[in-house]
C-alpha positions as CSV (number, residue, x, y, z in Angstrom):
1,X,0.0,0.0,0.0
2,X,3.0,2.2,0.5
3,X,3.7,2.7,-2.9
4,X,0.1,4.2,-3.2
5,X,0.5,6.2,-0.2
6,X,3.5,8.4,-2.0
7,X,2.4,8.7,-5.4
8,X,4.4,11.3,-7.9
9,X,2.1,13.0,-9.9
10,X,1.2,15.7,-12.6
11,X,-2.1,17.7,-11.8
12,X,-3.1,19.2,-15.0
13,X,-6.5,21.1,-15.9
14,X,-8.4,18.2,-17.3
15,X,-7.0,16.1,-14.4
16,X,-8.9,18.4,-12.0
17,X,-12.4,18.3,-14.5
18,X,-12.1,14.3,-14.9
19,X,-11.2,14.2,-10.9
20,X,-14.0,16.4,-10.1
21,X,-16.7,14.9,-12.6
22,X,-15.8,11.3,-10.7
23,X,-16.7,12.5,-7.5
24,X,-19.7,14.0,-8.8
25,X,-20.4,10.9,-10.0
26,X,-19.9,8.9,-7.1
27,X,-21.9,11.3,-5.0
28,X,-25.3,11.1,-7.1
29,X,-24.8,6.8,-6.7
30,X,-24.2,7.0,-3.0
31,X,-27.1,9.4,-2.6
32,X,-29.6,7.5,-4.6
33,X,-28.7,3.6,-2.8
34,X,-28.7,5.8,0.6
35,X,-32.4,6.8,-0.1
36,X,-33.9,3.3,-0.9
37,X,-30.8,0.6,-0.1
38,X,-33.4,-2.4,-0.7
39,X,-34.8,-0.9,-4.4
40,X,-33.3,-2.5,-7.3
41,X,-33.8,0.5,-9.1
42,X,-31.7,2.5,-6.9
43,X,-28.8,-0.6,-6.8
44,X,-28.8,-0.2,-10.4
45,X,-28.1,3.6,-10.6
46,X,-25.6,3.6,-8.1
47,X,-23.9,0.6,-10.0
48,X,-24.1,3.2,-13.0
49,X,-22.8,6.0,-11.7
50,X,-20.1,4.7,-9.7
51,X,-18.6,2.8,-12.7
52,X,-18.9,6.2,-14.8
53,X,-17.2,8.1,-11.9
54,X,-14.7,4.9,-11.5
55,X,-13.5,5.2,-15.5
56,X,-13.1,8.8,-15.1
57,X,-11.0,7.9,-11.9
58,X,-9.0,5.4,-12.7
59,X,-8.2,7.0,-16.1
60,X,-7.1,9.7,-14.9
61,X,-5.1,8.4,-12.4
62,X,-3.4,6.4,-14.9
63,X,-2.2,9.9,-16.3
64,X,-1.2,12.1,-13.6
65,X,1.0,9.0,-11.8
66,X,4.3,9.2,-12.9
67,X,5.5,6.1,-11.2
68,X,5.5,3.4,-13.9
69,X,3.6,0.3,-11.9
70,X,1.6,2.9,-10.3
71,X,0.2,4.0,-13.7
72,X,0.4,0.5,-15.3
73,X,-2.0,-0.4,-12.5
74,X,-4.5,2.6,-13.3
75,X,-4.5,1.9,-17.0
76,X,-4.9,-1.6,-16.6
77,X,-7.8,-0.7,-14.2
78,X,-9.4,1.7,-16.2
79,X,-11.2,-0.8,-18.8
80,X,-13.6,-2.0,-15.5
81,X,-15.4,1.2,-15.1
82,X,-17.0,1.0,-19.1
83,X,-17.5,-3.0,-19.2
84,X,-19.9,-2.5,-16.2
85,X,-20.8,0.8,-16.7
86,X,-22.6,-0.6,-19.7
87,X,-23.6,-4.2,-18.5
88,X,-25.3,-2.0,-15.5
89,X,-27.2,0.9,-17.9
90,X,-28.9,-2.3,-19.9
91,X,-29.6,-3.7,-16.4
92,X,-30.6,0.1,-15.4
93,X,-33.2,0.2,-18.4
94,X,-35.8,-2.7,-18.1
95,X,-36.5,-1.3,-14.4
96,X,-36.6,2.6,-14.9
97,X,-38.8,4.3,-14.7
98,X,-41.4,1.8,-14.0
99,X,-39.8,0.8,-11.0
100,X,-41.8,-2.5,-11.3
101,X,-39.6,-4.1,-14.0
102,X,-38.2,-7.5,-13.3
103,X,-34.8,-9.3,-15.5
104,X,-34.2,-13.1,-14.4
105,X,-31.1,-13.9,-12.1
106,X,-29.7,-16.1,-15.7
107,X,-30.5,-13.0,-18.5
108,X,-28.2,-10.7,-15.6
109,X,-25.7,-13.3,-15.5
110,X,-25.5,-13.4,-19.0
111,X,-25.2,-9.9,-19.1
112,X,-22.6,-9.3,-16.7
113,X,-20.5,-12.6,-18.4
114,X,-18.3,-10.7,-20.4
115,X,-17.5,-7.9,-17.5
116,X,-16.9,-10.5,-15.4
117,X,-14.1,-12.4,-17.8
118,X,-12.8,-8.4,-18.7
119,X,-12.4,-8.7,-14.7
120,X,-10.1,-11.6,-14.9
121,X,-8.0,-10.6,-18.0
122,X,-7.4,-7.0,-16.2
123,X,-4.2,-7.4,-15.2
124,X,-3.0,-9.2,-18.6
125,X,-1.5,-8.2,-21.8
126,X,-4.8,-8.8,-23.6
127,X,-5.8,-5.6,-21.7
128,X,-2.6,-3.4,-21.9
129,X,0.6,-4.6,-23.4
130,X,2.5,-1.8,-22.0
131,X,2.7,1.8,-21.3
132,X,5.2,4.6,-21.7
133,X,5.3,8.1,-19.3
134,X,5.2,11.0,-21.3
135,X,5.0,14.4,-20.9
136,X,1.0,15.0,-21.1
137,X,0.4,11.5,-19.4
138,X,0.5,7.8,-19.9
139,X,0.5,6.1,-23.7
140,X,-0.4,2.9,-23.5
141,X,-0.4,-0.1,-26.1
142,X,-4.1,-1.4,-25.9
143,X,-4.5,-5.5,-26.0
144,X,-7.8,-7.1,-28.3
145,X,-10.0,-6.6,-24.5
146,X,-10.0,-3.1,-25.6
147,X,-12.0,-4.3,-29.2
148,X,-14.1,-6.2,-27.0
149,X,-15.3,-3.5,-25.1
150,X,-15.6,-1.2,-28.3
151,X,-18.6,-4.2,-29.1
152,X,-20.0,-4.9,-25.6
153,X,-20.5,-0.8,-25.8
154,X,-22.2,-0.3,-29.0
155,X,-24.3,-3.7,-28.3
156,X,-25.6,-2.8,-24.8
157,X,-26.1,0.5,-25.2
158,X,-28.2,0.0,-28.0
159,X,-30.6,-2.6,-26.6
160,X,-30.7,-0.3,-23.7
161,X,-31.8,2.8,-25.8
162,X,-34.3,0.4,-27.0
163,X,-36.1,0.2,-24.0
164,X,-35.9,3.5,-23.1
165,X,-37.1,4.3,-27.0
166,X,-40.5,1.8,-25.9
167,X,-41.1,3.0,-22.3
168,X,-40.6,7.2,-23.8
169,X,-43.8,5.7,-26.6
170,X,-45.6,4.3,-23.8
171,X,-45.8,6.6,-21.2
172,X,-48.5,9.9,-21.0
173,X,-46.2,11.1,-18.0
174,X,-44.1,14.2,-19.4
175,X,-41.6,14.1,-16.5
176,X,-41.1,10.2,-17.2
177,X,-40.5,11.2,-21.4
178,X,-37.8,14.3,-19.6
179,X,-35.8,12.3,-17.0
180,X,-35.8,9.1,-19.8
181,X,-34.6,12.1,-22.3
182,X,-32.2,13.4,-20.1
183,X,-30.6,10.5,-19.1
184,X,-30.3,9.0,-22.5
185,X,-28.3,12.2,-23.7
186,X,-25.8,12.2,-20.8
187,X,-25.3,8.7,-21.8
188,X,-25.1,9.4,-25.5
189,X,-22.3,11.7,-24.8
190,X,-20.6,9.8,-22.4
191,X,-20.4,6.7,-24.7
192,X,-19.8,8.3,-27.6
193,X,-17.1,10.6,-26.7
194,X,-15.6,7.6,-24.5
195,X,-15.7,5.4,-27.1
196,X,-13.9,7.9,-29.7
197,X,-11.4,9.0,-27.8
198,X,-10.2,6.1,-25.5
199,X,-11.1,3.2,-28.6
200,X,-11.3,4.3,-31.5
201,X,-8.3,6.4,-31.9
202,X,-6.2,4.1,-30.0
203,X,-7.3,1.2,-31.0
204,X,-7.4,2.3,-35.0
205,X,-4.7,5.7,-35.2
206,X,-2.8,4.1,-32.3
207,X,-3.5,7.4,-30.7
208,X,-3.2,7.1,-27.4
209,X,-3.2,11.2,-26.1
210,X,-6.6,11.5,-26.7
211,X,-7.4,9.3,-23.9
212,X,-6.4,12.1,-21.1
213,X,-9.9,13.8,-22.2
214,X,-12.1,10.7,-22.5
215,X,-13.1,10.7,-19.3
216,X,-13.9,14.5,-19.2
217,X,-17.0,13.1,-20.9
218,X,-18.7,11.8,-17.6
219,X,-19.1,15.6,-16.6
220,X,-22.0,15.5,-19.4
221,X,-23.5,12.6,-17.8
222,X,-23.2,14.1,-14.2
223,X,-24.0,17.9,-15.2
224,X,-27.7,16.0,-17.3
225,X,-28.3,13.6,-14.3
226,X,-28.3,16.6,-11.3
227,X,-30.4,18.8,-13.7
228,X,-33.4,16.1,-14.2
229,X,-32.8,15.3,-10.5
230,X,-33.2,19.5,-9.5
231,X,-35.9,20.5,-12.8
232,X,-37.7,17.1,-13.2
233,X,-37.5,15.1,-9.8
234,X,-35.8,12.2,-10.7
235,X,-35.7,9.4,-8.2
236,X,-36.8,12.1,-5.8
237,X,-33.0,12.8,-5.2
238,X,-33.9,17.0,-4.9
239,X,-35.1,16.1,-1.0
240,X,-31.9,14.0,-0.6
241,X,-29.3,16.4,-1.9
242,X,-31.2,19.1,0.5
243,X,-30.4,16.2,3.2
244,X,-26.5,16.0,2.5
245,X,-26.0,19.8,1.9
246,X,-28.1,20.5,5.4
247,X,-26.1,17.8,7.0
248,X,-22.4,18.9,5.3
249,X,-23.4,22.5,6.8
250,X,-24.3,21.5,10.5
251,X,-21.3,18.7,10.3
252,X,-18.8,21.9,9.7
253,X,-20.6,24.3,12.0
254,X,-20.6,21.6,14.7
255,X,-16.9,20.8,14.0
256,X,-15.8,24.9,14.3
257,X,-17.1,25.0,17.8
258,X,-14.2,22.9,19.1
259,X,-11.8,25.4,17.2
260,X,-12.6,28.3,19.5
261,X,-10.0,29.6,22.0
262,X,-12.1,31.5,24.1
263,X,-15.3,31.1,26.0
264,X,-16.5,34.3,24.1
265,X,-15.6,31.9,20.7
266,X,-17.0,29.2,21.7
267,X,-20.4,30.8,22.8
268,X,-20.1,32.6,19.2
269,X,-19.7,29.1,17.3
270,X,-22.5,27.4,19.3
271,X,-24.9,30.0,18.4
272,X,-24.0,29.6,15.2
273,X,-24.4,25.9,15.3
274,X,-27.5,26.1,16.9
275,X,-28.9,28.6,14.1
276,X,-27.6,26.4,11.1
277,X,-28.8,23.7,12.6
278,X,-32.4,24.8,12.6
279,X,-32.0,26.5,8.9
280,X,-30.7,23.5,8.1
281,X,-33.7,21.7,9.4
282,X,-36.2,24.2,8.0
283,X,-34.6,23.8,4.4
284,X,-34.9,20.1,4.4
285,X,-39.0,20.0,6.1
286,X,-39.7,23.0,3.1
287,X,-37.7,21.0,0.1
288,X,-39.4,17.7,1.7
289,X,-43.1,19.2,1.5
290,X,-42.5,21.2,-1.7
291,X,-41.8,17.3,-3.5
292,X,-44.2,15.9,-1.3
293,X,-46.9,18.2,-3.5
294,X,-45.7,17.5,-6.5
295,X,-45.5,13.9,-5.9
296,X,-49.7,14.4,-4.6
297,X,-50.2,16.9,-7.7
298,X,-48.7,14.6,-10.4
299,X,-50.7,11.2,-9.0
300,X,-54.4,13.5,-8.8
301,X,-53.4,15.0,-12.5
302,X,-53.0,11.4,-13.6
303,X,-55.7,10.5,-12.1
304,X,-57.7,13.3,-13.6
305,X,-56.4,12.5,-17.1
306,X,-57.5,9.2,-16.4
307,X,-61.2,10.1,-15.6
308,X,-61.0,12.5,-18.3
309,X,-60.5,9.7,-20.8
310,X,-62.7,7.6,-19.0
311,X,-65.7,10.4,-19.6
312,X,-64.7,11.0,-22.7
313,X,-65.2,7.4,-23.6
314,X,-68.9,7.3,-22.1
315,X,-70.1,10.7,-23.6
316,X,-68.8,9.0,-27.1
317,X,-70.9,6.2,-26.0
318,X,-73.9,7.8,-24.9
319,X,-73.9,9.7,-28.6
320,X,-73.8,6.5,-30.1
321,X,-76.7,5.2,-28.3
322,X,-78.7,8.0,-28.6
323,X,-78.1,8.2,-32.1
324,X,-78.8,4.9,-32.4
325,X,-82.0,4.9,-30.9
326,X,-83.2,7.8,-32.0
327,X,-82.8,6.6,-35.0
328,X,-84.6,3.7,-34.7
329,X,-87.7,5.4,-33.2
330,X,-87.8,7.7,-36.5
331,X,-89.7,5.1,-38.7
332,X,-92.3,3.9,-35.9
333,X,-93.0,7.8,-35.1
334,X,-93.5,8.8,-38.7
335,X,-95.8,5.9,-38.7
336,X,-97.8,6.9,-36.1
337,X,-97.6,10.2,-37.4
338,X,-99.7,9.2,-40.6
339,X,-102.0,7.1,-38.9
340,X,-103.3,10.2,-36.9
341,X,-102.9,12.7,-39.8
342,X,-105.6,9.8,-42.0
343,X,-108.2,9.5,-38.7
344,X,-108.4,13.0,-38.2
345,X,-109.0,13.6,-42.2
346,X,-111.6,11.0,-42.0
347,X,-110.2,8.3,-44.2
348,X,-111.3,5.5,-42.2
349,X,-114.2,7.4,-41.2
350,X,-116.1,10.3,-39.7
351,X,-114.3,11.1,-36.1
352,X,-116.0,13.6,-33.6
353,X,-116.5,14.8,-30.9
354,X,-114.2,13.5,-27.6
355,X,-112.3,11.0,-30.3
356,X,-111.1,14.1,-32.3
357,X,-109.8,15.6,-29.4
358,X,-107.6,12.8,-28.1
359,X,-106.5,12.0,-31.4
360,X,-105.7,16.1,-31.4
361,X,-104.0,15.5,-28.3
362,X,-101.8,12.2,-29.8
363,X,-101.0,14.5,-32.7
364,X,-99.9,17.5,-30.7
365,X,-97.5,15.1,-28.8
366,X,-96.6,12.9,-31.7
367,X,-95.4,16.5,-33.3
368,X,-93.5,17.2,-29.6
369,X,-92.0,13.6,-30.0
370,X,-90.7,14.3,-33.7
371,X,-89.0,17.2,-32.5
372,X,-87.2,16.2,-29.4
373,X,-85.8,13.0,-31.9
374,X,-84.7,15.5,-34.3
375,X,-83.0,17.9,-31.4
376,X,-81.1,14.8,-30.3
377,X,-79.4,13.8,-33.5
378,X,-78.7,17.6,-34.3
379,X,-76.9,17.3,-30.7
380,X,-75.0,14.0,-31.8
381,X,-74.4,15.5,-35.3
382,X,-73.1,18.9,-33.6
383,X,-70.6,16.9,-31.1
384,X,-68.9,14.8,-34.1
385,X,-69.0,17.7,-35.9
386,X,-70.7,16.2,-39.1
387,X,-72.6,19.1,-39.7
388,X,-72.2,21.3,-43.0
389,X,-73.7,24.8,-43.5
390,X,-73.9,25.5,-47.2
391,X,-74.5,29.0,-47.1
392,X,-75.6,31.6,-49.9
393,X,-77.5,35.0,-50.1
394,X,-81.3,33.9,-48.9
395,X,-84.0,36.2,-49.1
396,X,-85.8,36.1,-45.5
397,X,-89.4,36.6,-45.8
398,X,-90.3,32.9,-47.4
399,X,-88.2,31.2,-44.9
400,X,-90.0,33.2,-42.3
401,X,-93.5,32.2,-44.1
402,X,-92.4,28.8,-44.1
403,X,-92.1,28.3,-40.2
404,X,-95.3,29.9,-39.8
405,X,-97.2,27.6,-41.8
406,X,-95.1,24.2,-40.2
407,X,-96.0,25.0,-36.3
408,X,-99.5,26.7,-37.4
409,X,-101.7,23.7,-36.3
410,X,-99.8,23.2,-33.4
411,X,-100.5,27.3,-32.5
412,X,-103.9,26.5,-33.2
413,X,-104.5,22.9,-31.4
414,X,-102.9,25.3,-28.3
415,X,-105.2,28.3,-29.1
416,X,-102.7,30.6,-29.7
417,X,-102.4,32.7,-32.8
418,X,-99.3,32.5,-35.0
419,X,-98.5,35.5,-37.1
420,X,-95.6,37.0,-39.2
421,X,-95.1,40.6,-39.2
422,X,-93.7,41.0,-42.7
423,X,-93.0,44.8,-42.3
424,X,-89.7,45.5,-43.1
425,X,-89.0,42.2,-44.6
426,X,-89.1,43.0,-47.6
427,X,-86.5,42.6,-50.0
428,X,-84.6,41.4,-46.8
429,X,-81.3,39.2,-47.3
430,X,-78.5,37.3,-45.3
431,X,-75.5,34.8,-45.8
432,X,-77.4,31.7,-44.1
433,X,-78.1,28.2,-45.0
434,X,-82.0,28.2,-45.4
435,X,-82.8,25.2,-44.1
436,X,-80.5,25.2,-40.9
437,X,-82.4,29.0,-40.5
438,X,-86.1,27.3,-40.8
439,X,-84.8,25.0,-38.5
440,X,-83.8,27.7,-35.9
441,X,-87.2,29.5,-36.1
442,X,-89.4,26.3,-36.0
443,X,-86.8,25.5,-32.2
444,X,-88.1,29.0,-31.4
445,X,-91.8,29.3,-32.6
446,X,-92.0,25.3,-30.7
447,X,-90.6,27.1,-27.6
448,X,-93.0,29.6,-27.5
449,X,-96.0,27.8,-28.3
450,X,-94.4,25.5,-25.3
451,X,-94.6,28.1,-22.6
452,X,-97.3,30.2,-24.0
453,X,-100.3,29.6,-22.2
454,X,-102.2,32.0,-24.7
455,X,-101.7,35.3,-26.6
456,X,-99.9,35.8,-29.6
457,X,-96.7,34.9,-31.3
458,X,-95.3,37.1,-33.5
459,X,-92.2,36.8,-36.4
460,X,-90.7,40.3,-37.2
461,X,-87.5,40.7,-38.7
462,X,-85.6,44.2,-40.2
463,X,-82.2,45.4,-42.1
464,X,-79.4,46.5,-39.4
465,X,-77.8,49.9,-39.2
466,X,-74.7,50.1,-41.6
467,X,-75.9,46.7,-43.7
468,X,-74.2,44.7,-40.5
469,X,-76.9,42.0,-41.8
470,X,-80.6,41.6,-40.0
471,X,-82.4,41.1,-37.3
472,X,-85.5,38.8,-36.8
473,X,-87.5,38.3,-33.4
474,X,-89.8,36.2,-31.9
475,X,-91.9,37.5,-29.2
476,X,-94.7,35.7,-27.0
477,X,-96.9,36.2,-24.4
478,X,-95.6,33.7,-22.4
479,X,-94.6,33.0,-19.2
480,X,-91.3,34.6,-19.4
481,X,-88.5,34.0,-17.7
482,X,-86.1,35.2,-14.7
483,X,-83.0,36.6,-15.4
484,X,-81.1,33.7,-14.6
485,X,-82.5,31.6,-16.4
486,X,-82.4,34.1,-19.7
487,X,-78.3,34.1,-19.1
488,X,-78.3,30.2,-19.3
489,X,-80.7,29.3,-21.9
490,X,-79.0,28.5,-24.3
491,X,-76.6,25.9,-22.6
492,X,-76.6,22.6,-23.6
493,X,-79.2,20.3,-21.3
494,X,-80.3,23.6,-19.1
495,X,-83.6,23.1,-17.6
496,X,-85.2,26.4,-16.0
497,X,-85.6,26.8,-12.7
498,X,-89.2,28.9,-12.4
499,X,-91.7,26.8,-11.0
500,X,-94.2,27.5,-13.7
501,X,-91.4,27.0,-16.7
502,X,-90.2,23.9,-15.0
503,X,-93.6,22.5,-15.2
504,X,-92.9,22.1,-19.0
505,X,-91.3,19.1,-20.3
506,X,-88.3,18.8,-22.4
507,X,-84.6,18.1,-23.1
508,X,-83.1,21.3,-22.8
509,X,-81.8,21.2,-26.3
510,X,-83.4,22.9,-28.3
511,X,-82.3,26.6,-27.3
512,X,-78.9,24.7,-27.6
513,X,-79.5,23.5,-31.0
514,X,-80.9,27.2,-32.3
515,X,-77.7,28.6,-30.4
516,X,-74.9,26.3,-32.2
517,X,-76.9,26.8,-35.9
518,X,-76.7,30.6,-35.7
519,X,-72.9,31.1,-34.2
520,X,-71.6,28.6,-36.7
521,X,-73.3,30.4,-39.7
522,X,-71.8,33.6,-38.0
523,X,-74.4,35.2,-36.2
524,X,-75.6,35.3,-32.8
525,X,-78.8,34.4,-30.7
526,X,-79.9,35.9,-27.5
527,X,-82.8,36.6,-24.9
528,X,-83.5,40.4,-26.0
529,X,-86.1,41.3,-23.1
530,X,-88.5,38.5,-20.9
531,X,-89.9,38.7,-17.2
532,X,-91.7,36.2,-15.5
533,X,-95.5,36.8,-16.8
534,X,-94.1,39.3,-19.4
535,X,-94.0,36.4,-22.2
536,X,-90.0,36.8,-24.1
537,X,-88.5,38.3,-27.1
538,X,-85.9,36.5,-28.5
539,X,-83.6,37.8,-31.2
540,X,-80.8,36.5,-34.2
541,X,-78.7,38.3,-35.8
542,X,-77.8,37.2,-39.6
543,X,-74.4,37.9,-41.2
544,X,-74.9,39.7,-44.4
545,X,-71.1,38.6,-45.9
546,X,-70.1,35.2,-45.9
547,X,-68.6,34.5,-41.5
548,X,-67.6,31.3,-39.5
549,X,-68.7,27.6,-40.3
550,X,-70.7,28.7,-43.4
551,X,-69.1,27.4,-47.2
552,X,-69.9,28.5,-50.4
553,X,-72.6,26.0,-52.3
554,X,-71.4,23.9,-55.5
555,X,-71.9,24.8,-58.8
């Protein structure tokens, strides 16, 4: 041992980086194993690190000794370090970051084989044939265990970048995809550099020089490893390096108090031990809580992206079932539908009196039926987006005329009167798909008649200021509505909340329906004035240029 005691050396600049970059290294692999000594996962990254710090090491001491079997020992040591630096990052890679991986006893055997026989031939000519001091550091004749290595590198690094490759497609966790990043790069550049400068140029330009900054390399590794451990919390090693920096601080304020040489000194230095001591302990409870909460923040976000699929996957579900069905309830409705229109025209014979009036009554809510089916496959429509406006200059008025005549029997079956105000409508245009537009004023005449005990319900529409487009209304006699309800009616499902507007049945889609058709041909829809008892004036507003959703028709 004496002849390691009393070593004569030459400290250069990249002696001091390669020296400091191995200590580095061996400090992040005793820090993780101190934190969990029973995880494999942990075993496996200290194995890592401390064969990265242990090349740059023993390299490096191989050049700054300027004994001869001092340095012969280094060199010949030096080859350990990447042989199971390697054999431990394939290891390393079917466990992170899972932490649940498992490898059988006989594949890591088989894996470690050839670093185990490069153990045996260390000392051998088939690792170094000889070395010669020279004034930079130590050349060195490599044997064929350095080609060996050159393989086992490229080979095991690869199958573990493969794993990595699959786990980084896998995962939905983005500080998983930037600690597997981060670690793969620092061990891109270790490798890569390592195996340049220390094989390939010796091996193939028998240039040996180059190997003094090989091991510079592990710096990369280290400098990539402490920043995903400080910026994306890997293996939780932020609350641990707050543990050894605390404990390094109270250690040397502890240590100081027996270097005082006067009571006043030592009074002076056990204050100040006593107040590191509790900074120290405040640091580590604050860093501790602070990854404690993002530990509890990233499990409830995964869980919350979880659910959020999961809901997704049921509303998809629930479209398809209620397009489904209403789908297959079209054909028995419209069935239905004609049956009633034939009785009440008398083709299977004279009906009067109470007969006509229920059959009225099975009309009025056949019609009702019909249009709920036909709000619910707009809705499933609107959410798969599969719905095309084919927009084009309309003239108003016989659109307008249209609805009126549709919902005119169901006006009068209610007793109310239906009427369109065609003053001002005249010669009146907008950008609009004409059929989407009946649709919207049929949803609103049906809502009115709906909650319009009696009275009269009136279509108006008229050109606005600066040819913006145009206005049209629909105003009842209603029952009107409070003003909450008027700021939510056009949400998808809403149901009022006034007791005599609640009385009413319906699926809350309608209003929803109108709302969606207007904004996506570019105009808009709101509640324009309505009290409770004061019936309600809704308007829309009509683009008069081509806006939003709306595309030109084909020629």
């Amino acid at each position: 041992m004496s002849i390691f005691l009393a070593i004569p050396t030459q400290v250069t600049f990249t002696s001091i980086v390669n020296f400091s970059a191995a200590a580095f290294a061996f400090f992040i692999g005793v820090a993780v194993l101190w934190q969990k000594k029973d995880s494999a996962i942990h075993q496996l990254f200290f194995l890592v690190a401390f064969n990265t710090g242990f090349w740059s090491f023993s390299s490096t001491m191989a050049d700054v000794s300027r004994d001869y079997d001092v340095a012969l020992f280094w060199a010949r040591m030096a080859i350990i370090g990447p042989f199971f630096l390697s054999a431990a990052f394939l290891i390393f890679s079917y466990y992170f970051p899972a932490r649940t991986g498992h490898i059988s006893v006989a594949k890591a055997f088989a894996i470690l084989l050839p670093s185990i026989i490069a153990l045996l031939l260390v000392a051998t000519p088939y690792n170094i044939e000889s070395i010669t001091l020279r004034d930079w550091g130590t050349d060195f004749t490599p044997g064929p265990l350095y080609t060996a290595l050159f393989v086992q590198l490229l080979l095991y690094f690869s199958l573990a970048a493969r794993h990595f490759v699959s786990t980084y497609k896998k995962t939905q966790d983005p500080i998983v995809k930037k600690q597997i990043i981060f670690l793969c790069l620092g061990m891109i550049l270790v490798v890569v550099s390592g195996v340049f400068t220390n094989l390939v140029l010796p091996l193939v330009f028998h240039y040996t020089k180059s190997s003094v900054i090989g091991p510079a390399a592990t710096a990369f590794f280290v400098v990539l490893t402490m920043y995903a451990i400080l910026r994306h919390g890997l293996l939780n090693l932020k609350v641990i390096a707050a543990e050894l920096f605390s404990g390094a601080l109270v250690f040397i304020s502890f240590t100081d108090i027996f270097q005082a040489q006067s009571v006043d000194q030592f009074a002076y230095h056990g204050l100040l031990f006593l107040v590191t001591l509790v900074v120290a302990l405040l640091l580590v409870k604050s860093v501790s809580s602070e990854v404690r909460r993002r530990e509890e923040l990233h499990v409830l976000t995964l869980k919350l992206e979880e659910a959020n699929e999961h809901l997704k996957e049921m509303d998809q579900l629930k479209s398809e079932f209620i397009s489904i069905a209403s789908h297959q309830l079209r054909t028995p409705i419209s069935v239905i539908k004609g049956y009633i229109s034939l009785m009440l025209e008398g083709a299977y014979g004279k009906v009067d009196g109470p007969l006509r009036e229920k059959l009225q009554s099975m009309s009025l809510m056949n019609e009702r039926l019909v249009q709920m089916i036909n709000n619910m496959l707009n809705v499933t429509r609107i959410e798969k987006n599969k719905i095309d406006y084919v927009c084009a200059t309309t003239e108003l008025a016989p659109i307008m005329e249209r609805a009126v005549t549709e919902m005119s029997f169901k006006a009068s079956q209610k007793g109310l009167a239906l009427a369109f105000d065609a003053a001002g409508s005249e010669g009146l245009e907008a950008y609009v798909d004409g059929e989407k537009l009946q649709e919207v004023l049929t949803n609103l005449v049906d809502n009115a008649i709906k909650y319009s005990p009696k009275g009269t319900i009136t279509l108006r529409a008229k050109r606005m200021a600066k040819a913006k487009g145009a206005m049209i209304t629909v105003e009842d006699q209603g029952l009107g509505m409070s003003a909450e309800t008027a700021a939510n009616v056009f949400q998808k499902f809403y149901r009022a909340k006034d007791v005599a507007v609640a009385r009413e049945t319906g699926t809350g889609l309608g209003l929803y329906i109108v709302a969606i058709f207007v904004r996506n041909m570019g105009g808009d829809v709101w509640i324009e004035r309505s009290a409770p008892g004061e019936g309600t004036v809704v308007a829309v507003t009509l683009p008069s240029q081509p806006k939003a959703k709306c595309l030109r028709p084909e020629a």
